[in-house]
C-alpha atoms as a printed R data frame, in Angstrom:
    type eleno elety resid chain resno       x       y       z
1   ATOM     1    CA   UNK     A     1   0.000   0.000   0.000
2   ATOM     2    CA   UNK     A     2   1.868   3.236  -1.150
3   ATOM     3    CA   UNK     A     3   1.751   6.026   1.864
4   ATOM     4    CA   UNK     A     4   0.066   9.385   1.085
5   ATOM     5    CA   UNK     A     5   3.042  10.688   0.677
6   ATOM     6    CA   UNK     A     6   4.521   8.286  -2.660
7   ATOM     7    CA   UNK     A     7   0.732   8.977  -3.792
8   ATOM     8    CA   UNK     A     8   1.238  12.881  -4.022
9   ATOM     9    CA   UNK     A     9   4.205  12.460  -5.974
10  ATOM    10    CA   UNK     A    10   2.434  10.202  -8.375
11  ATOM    11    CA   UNK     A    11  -0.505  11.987  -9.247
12  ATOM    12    CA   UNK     A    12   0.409  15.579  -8.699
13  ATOM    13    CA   UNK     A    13  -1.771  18.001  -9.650
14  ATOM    14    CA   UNK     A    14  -4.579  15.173  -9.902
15  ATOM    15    CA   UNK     A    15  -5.480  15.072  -6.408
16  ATOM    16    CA   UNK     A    16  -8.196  17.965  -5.752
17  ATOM    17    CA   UNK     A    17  -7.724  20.266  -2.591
18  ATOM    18    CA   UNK     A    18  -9.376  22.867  -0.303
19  ATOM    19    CA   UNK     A    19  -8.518  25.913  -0.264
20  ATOM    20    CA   UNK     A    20  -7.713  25.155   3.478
21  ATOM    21    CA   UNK     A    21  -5.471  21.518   2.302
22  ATOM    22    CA   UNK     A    22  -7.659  19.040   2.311
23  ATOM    23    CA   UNK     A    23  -7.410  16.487  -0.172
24  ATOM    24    CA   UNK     A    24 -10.421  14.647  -1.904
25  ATOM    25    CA   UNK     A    25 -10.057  10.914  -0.166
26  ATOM    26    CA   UNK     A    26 -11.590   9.543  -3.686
27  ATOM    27    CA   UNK     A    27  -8.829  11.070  -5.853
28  ATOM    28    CA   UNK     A    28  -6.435   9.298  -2.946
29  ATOM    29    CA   UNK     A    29  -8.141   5.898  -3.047
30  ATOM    30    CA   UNK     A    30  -8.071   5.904  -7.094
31  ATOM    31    CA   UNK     A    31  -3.802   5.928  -6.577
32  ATOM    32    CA   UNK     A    32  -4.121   3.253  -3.581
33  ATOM    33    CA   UNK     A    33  -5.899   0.990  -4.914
34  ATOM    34    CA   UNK     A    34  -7.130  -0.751  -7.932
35  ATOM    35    CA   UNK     A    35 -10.791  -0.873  -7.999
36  ATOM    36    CA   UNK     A    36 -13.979   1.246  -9.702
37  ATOM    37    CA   UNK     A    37 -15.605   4.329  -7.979
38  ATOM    38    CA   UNK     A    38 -18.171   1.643  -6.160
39  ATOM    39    CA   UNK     A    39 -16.174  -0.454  -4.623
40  ATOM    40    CA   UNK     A    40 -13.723   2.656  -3.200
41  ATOM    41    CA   UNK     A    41 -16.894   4.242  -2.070
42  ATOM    42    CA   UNK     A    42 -17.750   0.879  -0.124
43  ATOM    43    CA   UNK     A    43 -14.440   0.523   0.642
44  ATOM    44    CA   UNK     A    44 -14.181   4.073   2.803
45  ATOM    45    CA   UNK     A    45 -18.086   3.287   4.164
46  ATOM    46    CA   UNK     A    46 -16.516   0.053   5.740
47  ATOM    47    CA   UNK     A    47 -13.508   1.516   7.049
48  ATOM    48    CA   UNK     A    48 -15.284   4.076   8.791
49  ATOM    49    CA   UNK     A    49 -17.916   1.533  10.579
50  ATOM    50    CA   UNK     A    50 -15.291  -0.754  11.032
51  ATOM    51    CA   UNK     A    51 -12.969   1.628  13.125
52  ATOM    52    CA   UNK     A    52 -15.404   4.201  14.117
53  ATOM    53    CA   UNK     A    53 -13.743   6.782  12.324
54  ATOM    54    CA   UNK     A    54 -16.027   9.773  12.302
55  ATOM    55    CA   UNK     A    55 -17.670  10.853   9.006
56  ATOM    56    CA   UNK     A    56 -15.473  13.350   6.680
57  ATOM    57    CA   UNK     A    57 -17.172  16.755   5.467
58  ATOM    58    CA   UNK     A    58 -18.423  16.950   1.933
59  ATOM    59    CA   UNK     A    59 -16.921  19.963  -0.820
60  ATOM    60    CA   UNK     A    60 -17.979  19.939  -4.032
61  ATOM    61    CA   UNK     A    61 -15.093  21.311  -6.603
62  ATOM    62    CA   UNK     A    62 -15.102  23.735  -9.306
63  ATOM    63    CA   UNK     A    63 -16.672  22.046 -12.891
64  ATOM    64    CA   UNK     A    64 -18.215  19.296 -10.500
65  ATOM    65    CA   UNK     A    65 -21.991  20.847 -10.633
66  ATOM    66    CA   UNK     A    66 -23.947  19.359  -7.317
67  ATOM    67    CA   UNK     A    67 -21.742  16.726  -7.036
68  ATOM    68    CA   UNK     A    68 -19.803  16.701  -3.456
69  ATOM    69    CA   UNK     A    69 -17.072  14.389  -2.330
70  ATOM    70    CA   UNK     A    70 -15.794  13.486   0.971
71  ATOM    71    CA   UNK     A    71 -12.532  15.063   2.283
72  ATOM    72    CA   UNK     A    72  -9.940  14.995   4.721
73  ATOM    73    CA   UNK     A    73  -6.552  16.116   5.803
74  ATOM    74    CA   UNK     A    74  -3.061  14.554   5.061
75  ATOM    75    CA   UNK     A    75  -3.238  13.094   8.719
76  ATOM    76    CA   UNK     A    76  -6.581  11.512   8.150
77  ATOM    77    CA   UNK     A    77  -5.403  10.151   4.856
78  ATOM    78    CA   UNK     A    78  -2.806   8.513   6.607
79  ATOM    79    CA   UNK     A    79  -4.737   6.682   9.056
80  ATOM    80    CA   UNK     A    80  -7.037   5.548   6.478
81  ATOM    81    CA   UNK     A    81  -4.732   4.185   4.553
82  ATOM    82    CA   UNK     A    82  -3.160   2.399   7.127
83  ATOM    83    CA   UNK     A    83  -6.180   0.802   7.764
84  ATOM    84    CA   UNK     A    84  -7.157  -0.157   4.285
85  ATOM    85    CA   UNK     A    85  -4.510  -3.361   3.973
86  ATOM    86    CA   UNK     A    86  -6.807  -4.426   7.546
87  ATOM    87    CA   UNK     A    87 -10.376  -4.133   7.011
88  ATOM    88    CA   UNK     A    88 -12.611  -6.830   6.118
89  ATOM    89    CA   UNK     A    89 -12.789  -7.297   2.233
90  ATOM    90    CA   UNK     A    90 -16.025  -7.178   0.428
91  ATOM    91    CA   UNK     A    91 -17.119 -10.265  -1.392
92  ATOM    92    CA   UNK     A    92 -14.608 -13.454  -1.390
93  ATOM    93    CA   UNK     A    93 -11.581 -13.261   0.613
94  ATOM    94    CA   UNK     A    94  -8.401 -13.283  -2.152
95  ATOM    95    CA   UNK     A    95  -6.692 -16.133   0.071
96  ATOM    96    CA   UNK     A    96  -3.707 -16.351  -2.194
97  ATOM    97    CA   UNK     A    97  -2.943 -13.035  -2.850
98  ATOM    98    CA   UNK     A    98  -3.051 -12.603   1.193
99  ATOM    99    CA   UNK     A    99  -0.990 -15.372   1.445
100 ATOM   100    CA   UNK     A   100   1.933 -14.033  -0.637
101 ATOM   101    CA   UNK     A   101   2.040 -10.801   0.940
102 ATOM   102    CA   UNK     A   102   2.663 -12.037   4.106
103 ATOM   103    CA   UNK     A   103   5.660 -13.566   2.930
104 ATOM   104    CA   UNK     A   104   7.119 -10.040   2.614
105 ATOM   105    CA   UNK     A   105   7.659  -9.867   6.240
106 ATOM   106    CA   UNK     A   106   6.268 -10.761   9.694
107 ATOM   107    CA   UNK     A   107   2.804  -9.206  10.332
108 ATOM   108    CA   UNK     A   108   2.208  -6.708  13.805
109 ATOM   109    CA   UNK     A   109  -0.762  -8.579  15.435
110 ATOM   110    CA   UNK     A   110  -3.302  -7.751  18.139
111 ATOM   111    CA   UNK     A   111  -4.984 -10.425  20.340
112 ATOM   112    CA   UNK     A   112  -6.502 -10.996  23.407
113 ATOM   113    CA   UNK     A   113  -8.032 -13.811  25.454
114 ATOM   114    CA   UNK     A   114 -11.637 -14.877  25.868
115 ATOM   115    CA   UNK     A   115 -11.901 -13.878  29.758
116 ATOM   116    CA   UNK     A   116 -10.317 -10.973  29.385
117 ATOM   117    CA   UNK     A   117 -11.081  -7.972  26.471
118 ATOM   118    CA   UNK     A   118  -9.631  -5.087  28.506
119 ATOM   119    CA   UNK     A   119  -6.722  -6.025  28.072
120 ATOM   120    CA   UNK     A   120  -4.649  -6.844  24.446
121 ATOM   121    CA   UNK     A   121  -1.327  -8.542  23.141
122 ATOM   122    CA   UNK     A   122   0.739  -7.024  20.757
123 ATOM   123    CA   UNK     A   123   3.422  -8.505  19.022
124 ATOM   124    CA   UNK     A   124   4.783  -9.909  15.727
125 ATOM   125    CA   UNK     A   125   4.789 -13.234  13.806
126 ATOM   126    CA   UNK     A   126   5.061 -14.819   9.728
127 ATOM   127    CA   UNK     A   127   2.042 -17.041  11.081
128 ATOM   128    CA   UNK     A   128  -0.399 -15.555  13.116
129 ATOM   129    CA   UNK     A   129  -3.271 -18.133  12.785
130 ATOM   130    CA   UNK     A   130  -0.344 -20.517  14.367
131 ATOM   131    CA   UNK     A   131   0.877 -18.019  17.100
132 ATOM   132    CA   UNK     A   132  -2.779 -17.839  18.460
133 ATOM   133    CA   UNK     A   133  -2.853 -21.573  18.943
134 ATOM   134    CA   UNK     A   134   0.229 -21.629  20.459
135 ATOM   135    CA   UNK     A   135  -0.288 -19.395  23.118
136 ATOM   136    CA   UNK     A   136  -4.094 -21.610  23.258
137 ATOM   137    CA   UNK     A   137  -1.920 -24.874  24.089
138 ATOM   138    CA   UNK     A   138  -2.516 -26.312  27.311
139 ATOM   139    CA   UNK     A   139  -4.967 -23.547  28.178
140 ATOM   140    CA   UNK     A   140  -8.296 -23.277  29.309
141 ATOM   141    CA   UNK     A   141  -9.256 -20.035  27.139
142 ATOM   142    CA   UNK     A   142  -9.327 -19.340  23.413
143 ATOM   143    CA   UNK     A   143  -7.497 -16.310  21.932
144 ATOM   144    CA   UNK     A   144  -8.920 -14.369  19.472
145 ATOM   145    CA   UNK     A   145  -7.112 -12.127  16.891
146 ATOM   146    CA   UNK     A   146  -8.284  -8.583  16.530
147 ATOM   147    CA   UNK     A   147  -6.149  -7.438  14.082
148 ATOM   148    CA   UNK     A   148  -2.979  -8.163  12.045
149 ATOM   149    CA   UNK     A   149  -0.833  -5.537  10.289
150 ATOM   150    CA   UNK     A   150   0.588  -7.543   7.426
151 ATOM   151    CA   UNK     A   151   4.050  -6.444   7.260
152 ATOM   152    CA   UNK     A   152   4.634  -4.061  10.509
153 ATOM   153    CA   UNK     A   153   6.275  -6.949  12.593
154 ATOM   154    CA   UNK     A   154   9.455  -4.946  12.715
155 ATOM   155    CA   UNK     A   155   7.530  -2.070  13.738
156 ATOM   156    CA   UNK     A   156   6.922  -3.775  17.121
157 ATOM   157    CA   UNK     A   157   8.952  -2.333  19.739
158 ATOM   158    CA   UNK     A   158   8.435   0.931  18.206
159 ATOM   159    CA   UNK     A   159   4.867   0.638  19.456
160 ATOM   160    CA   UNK     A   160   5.689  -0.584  22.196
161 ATOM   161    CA   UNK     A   161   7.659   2.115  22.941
162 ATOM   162    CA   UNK     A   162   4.676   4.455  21.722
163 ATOM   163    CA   UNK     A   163   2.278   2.527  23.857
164 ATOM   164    CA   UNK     A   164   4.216   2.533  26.865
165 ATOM   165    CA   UNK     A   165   1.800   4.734  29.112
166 ATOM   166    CA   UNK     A   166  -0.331   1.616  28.683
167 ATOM   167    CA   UNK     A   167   1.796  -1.204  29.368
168 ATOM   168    CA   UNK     A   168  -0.262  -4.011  31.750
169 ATOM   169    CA   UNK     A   169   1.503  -4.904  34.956
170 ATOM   170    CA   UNK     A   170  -0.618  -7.353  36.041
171 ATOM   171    CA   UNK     A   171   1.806 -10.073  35.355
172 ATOM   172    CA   UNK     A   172   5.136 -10.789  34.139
173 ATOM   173    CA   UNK     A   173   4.753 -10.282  30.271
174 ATOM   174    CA   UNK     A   174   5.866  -7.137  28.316
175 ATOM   175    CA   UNK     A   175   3.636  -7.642  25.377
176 ATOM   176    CA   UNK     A   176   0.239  -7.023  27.455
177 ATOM   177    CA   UNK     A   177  -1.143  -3.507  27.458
178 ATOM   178    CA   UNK     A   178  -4.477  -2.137  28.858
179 ATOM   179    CA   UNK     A   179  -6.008  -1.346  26.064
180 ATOM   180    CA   UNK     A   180  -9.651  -2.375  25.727
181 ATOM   181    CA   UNK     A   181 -10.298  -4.924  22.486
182 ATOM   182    CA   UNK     A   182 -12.848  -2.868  20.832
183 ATOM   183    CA   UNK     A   183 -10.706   0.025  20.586
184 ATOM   184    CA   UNK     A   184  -7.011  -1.648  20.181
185 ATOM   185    CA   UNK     A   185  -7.406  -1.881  16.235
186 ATOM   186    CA   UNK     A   186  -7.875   1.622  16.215
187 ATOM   187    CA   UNK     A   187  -5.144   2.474  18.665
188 ATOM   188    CA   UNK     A   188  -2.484   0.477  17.636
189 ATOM   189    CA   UNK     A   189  -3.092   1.564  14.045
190 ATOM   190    CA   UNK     A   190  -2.777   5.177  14.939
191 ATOM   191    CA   UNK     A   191   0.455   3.922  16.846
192 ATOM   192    CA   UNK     A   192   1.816   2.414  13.736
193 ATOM   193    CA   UNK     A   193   0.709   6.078  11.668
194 ATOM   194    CA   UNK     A   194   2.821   8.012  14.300
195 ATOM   195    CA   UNK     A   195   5.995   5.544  14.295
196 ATOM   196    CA   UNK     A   196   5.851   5.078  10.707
197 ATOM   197    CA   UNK     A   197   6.010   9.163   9.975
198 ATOM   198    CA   UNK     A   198   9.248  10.108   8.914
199 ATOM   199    CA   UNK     A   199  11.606  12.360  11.158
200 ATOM   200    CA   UNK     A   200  11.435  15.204   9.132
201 ATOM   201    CA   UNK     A   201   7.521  15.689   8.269
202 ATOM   202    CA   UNK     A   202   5.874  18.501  10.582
């Protein structure tokens, strides 16, 4: 998934924009990924429900009659687009293309256990399906998956780091933080925006 950053230098003047900055998240999603105006329209709806992202304003640009598109800033772009790789596809799951990109590196994941959701797991792993049973073995509890970042394995301690303030201390494991499971995807994806952001952008 190219960052918002490789997608301004592709398109250039192609991306509309506010007055005030704000970039049309269409013209974004045409350069991110490969798919008609439908299915990026979908695509946005079900990122938003998925991680309760609040609802973007509407501008309608010169030569563009009634028409009005949804906009956001160049932080909000990022998030979203972090989030894209993650939320659930529409229509049948591509299992093999999902299987070769996680060759490309170990995926960040986020679980937690069945007695507990206030509290998550974050760490890193090429197999994630097989981590969770692991750490099932020999237990009395299931462990769920909330999210894996395809990719962002080496991105762990960073957000560990990040997440620090949150760490659990209930026992003796570093990779527990108190972070309730419905809002971890959403947390430790705007970790991974903030570690990810090179040194030099403002």
């Amino acid at each position: 998934m190219r960052s918002f950053e490789e997608i301004l230098d592709l398109a250039r003047d192609n991306i509309r924009r506010t007055p005030d900055g704000r970039c049309s998240i269409d013209d974004v999603m045409k350069y991110a990924m490969d798919a008609s105006h439908g299915h990026r329209c979908n695509t946005h709806r079900r990122v938003r429900e998925q991680f309760s992202l609040p609802v973007p304003d509407r501008v309608s640009f010169p030569g563009q009659g009634s028409h009005s598109v949804p906009v956001a800033t160049a932080d909000e772009i990022d998030r979203l687009l972090v989030l894209l790789p993650i939320a659930r596809p529409i229509g049948r799951p591509r299992t093999r293309r999902l299987a070769r990109r996680n060759t490309l590196g170990d995926s960040l994941y986020v679980m937690c256990t069945s007695f507990d959701t206030e509290h998550v797991k974050i760490g890193r792993s090429s197999d994630v399906l097989a981590r969770a049973a692991a750490l099932e073995s020999g237990q009395n509890f299931r462990v769920e998956t909330i999210v894996a970042f395809p990719g962002k394995g080496h991105l762990e301690t960073s957000v560990h780091t990040y997440l620090n303030g949150h760490r659990s201390h209930l026992g003796a494991g570093r990779e527990w933080f108190a972070i309730p499971a419905a809002e971890a995807a959403g947390v430790v994806a705007g970790a991974l925006q903030q570690v990810s952001r090179p040194a030099n952008r403002g």
